[in-house]
VMD Tcl script that draws the C-alpha trace (Angstrom):
set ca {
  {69.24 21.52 48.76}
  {70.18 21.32 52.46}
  {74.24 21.70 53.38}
  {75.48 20.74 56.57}
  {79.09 21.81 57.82}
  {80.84 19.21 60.17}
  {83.70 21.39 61.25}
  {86.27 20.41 63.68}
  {90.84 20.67 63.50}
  {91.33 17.13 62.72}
  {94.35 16.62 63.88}
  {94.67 14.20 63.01}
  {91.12 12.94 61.33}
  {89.86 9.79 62.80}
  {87.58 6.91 62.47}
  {85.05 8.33 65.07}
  {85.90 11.77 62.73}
  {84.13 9.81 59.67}
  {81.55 7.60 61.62}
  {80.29 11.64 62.30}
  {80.67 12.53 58.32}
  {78.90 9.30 57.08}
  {75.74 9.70 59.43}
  {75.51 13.49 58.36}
  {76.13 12.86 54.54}
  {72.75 10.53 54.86}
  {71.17 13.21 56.46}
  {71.90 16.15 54.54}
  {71.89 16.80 50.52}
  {76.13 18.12 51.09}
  {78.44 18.02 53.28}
  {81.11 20.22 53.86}
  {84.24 19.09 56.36}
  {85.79 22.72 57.90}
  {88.81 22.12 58.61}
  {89.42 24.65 61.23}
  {92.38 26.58 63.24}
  {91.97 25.91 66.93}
  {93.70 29.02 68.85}
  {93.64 26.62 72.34}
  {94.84 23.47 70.17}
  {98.57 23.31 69.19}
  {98.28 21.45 65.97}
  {100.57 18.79 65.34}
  {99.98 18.81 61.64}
  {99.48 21.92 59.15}
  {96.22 22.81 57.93}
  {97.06 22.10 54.51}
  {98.34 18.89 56.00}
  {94.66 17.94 58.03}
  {92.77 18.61 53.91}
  {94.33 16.21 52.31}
  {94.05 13.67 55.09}
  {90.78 14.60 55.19}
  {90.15 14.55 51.65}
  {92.17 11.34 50.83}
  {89.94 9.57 53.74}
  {86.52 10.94 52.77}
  {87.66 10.23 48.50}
  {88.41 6.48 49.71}
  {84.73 6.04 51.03}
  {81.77 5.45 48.75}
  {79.72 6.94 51.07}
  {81.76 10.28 51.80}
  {83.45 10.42 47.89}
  {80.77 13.19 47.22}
  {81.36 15.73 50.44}
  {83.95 19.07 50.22}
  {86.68 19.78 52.37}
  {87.52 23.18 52.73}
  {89.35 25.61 55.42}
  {87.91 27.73 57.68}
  {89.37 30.54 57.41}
  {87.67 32.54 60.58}
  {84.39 32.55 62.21}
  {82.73 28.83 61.86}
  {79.18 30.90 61.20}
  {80.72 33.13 58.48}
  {82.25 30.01 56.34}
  {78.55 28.29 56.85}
  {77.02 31.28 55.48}
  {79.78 31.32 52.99}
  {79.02 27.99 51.84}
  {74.97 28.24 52.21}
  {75.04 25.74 55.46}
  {71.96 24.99 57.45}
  {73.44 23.53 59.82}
  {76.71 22.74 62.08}
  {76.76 18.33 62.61}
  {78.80 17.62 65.95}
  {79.72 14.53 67.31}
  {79.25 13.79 70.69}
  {81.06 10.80 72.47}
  {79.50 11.77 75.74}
  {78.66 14.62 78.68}
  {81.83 16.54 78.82}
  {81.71 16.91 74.80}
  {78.54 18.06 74.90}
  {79.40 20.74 78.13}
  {82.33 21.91 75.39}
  {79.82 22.05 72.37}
  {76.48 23.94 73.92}
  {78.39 27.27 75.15}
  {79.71 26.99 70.73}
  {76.65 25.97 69.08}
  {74.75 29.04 71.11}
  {77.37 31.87 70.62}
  {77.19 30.72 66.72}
  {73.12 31.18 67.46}
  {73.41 34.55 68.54}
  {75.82 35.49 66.20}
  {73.85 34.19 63.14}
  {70.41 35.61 64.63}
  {67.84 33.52 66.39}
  {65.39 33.21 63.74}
  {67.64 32.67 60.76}
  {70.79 31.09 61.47}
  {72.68 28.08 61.39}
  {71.03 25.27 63.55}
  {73.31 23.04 65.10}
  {73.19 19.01 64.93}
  {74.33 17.15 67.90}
  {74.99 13.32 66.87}
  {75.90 10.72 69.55}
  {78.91 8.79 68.01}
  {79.21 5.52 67.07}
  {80.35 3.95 71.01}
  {82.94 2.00 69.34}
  {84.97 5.14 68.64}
  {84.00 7.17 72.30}
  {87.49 6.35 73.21}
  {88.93 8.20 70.09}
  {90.17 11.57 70.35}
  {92.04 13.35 68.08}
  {94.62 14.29 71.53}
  {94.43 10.86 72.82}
  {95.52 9.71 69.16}
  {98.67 12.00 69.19}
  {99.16 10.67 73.00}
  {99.34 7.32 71.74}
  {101.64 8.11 68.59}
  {104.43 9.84 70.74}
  {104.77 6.92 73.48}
  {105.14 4.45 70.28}
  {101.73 3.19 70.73}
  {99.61 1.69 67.79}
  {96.90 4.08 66.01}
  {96.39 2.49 62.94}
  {93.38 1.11 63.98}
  {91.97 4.61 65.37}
  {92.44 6.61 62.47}
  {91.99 5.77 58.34}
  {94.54 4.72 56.18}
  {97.56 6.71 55.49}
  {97.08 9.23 58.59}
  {99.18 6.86 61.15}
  {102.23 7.52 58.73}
  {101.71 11.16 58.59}
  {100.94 11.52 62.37}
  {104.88 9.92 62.87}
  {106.26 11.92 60.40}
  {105.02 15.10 62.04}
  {106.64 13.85 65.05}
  {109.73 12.93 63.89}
  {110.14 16.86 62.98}
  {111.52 18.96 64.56}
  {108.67 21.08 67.12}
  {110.08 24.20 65.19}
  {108.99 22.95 61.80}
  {105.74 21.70 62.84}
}
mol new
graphics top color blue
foreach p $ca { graphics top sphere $p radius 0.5 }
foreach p [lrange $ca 0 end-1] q [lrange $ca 1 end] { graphics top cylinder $p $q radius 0.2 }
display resetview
């Protein structure tokens, strides 16, 4: 059985987010979304916040019912070997994602081991949704701007609730 990991913070999750998890799902026996802590990112919602998004988009979807969200709790290659991953799917929109992703995908190379570890996936996505960014979305949401078409149901709402907060209790 072949597991794939699509890891990424999701904050929020996005449409471009599940165009990524639909096209890995058909290419891998499981999936597993990481829901991961970005120390350069200041998250706008809590992790425990970004699963059930995640969880309550992927559940909604025929085609993504079946795949596992879970936390990564440290190292991307330890959770993969955690949860028997063969590989890391990433979604590329275009060059500069790409120049972010190769320096990642080889560091988790060398620390897996050349000849044994976790391969990494790159997936162009869906050019509908290369405009989509998880920042951009958050962009949008503080100037007032619509996102309900950018992200699935029921994350627009929590997006503008985490801004209403206070920053202190974000």
């Amino acid at each position: 059985m072949s597991i794939a990991v699509c890891p990424g913070s999701f904050d929020p999750i996005t449409l471009g987010h599940l165009d990524i998890v639909r096209r890995a799902r058909r290419m891998f026996d499981v999936v597993v979304v990481g829901v991961a802590r970005n120390a350069a990112k200041n998250a706008l919602l809590a992790p425990e916040e970004r699963i059930a998004l995640a969880r309550g988009a992927l559940e909604a979807d025929p085609a993504t019912a079946d795949v596992r969200v879970a936390e990564v709790p440290g190292l991307l290659v330890d959770f993969c070997r955690d949860v028997g991953a063969v590989a890391v799917v990433k979604g590329l929109r275009g060059g500069a994602d790409f120049d972010a992703e190769l320096p990642m995908a080889l560091m988790n190379r060398h620390l897996t081991g050349r000849s044994t570890g976790v391969e990494t996936v790159f997936v162009p996505g869906d050019p509908r949704y290369a405009h989509v960014a998880s920042s951009l979305v958050k962009d949008v949401a503080r100037f007032g701007g619509p996102i309900d078409d950018l992200v699935p149901p029921g994350v627009a709402d929590s997006v503008h609730a985490a801004l209403a907060r206070p920053r202190s209790e974000r």
